[in-house]
C-alpha positions as CSV (number, residue, x, y, z in Angstrom):
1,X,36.0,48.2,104.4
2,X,39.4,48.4,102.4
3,X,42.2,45.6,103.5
4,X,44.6,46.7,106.5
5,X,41.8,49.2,107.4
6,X,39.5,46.6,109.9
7,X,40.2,48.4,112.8
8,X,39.3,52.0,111.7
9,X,35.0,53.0,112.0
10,X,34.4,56.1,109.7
11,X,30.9,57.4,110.3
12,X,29.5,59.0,107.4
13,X,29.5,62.9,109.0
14,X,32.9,62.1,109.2
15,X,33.4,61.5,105.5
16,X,30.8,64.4,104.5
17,X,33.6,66.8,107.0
18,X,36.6,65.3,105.0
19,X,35.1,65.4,101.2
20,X,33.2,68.9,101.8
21,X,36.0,71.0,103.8
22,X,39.7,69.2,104.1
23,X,41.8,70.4,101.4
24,X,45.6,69.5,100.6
25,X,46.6,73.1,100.9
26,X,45.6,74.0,104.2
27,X,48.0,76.0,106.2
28,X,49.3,73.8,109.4
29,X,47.0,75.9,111.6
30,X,44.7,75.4,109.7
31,X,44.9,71.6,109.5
32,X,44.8,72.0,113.6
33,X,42.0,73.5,113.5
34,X,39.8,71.0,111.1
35,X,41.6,68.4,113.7
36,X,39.6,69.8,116.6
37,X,35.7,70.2,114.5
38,X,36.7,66.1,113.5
39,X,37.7,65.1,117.6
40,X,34.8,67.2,118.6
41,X,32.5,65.3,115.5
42,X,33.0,62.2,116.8
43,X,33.0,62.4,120.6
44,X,29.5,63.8,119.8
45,X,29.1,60.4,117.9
46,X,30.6,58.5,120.8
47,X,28.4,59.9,123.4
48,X,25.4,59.5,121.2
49,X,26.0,56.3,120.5
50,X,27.3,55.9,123.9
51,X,30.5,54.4,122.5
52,X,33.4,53.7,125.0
53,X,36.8,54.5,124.4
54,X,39.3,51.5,125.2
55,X,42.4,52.3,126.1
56,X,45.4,49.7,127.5
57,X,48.4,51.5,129.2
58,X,51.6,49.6,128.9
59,X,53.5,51.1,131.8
60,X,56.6,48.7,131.6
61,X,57.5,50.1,128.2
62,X,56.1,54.0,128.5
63,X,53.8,53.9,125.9
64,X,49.7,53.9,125.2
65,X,47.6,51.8,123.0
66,X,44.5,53.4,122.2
67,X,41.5,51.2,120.8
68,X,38.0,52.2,120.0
């Protein structure tokens, strides 16, 4: 796994998805829309794998970490 990237999982239909359809000249709807078949890629993955999603809310400073 490259350097700085330890924290990242990419499952190989993942990849397949990016290298076969994602292309730098996508209109911004359109880059929506390959956004929604990834999310809906992996939580099929997830599920499958039965994966779960960590997630740490730090309500003191208004934000959300998201792990997993």
């Amino acid at each position: 796994m490259p350097s700085g990237q330890s924290h990242t999982t990419w499952f190989p239909g993942l990849k397949t998805t990016l290298k076969d359809k994602w292309k730098f000249n996508l209109k911004v709807e359109e880059h929506f829309d390959f956004i929604k078949i990834l999310n809906s890629q992996l939580s099929k993955i997830r599920k499958e794998l039965k994966c779960v999603v960590q997630i740490a809310l730090m309500l003191q400073f208004d934000f959300t970490i998201t792990y997993g």
